[in-house]
C-alpha positions as a printed NumPy array, in Angstrom:
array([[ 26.267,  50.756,  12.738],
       [ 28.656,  52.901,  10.999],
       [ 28.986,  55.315,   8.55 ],
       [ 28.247,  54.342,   5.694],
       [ 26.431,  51.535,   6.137],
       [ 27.717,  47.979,   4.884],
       [ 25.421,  44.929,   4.18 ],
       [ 25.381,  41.505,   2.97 ],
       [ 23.024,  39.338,   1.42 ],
       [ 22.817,  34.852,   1.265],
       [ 20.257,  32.66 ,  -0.491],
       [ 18.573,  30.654,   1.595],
       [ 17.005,  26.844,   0.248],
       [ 14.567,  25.911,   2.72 ],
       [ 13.043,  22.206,   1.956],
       [ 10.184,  21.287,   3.769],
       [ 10.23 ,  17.722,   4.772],
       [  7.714,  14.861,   4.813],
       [  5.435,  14.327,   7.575],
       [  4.058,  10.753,   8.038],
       [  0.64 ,  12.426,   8.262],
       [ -1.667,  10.561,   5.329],
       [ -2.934,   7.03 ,   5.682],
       [ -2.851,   4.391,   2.929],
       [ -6.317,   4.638,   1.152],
       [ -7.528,   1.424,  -1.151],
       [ -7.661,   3.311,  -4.903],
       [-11.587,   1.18 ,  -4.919],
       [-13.625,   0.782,  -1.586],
       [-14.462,  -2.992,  -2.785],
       [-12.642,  -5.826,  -5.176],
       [-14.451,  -8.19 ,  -6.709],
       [-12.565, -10.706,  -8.769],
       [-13.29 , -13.775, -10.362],
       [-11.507, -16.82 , -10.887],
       [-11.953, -20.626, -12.731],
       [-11.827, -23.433, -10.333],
       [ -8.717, -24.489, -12.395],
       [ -6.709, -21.265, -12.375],
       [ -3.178, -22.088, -11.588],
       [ -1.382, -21.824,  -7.935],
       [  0.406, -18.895,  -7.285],
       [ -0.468, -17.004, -10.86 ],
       [ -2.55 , -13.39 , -10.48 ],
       [ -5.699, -13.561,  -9.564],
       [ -6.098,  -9.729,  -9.601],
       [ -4.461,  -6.27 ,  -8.203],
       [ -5.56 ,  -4.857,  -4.795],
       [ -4.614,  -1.136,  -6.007],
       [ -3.308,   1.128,  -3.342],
       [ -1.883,   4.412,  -2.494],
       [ -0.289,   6.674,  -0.056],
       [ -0.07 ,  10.769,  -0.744],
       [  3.195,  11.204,   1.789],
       [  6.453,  11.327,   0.192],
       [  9.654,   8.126,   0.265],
       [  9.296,   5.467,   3.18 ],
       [  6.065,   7.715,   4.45 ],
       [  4.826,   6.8  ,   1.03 ],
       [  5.72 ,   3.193,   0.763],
       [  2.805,   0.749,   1.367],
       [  2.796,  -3.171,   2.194],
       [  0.173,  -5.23 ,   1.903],
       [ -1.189,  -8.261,   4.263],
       [ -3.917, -10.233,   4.153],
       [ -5.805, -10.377,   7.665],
       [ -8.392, -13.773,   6.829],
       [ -7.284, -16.511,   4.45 ],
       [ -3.639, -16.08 ,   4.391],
       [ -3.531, -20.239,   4.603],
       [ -4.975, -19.913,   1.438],
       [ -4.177, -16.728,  -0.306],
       [ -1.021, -14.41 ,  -0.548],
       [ -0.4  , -11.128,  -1.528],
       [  2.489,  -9.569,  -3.384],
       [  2.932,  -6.75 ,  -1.16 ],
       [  4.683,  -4.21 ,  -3.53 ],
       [  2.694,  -4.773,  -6.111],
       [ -0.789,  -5.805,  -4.806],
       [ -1.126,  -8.782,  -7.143],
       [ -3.26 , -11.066,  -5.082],
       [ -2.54 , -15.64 ,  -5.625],
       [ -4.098, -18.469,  -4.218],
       [ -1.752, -20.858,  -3.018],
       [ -3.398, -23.642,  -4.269],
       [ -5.982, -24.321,  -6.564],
       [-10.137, -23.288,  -5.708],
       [-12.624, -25.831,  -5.766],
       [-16.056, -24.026,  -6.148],
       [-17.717, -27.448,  -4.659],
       [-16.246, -27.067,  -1.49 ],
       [-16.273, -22.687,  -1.459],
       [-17.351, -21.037,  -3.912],
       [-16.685, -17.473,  -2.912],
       [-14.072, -16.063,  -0.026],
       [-14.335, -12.379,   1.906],
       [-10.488, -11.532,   2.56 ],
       [ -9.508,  -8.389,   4.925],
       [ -6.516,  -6.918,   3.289],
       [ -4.641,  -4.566,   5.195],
       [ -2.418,  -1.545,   3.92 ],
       [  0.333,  -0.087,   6.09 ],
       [  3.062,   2.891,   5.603],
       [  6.547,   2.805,   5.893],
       [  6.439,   6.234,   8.285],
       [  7.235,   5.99 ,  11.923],
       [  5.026,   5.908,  13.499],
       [  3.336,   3.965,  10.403],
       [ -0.049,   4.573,   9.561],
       [ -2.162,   1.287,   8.768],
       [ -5.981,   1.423,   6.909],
       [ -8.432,  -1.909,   6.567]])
């Protein structure tokens, strides 16, 4: 350098971006709901609460339902879970339904 010497200085914004690296996780490790045989089709039955910790489409979750989707549906955004028709206790009287709960990250990230 020369004599005297000359400098500069710049502000730097560093933003550190979102890895896909968290799972969904269920917000309860079981649901238990229950319903009258005469509850109407396609109205809530209850909420299947989940949540993921990463950040925008990392963060979004969809829901599916893995048994029983003849029977049941899921709202996936919101997790409200409907039977498609009504439930007759004298022919079932209780159902076990696998929900599944995968990430909008690439690759996504999927938990049972």
């Amino acid at each position: 350098g020369g004599t005297p010497a000359r400098e500069s200085t710049a502000t730097v914004l560093l933003t550190v971006l979102d890895t896909n690296d968290n799972s969904p996780r269920f917000i309860n490790k079981d649901f238990n709901f229950f319903v009258p045989e005469d509850h109407p089709s396609f109205s809530e039955i209850g909420v299947i609460g989940v949540m993921d910790a990463d950040a925008g489409n990392n963060g979004w979750v969809a829901l599916s339902i893995l048994n029983g989707s003849d029977q049941f549906v899921i709202d996936t955004g919101r997790g409200n879970l409907m039977a498609k028709a009504p439930l007759d206790r004298e022919q079932q009287s209780s159902y076990v339904l696998w929900v599944q709960a995968t990430d909008g990250g690439e690759p996504a990230l999927s938990t049972v």
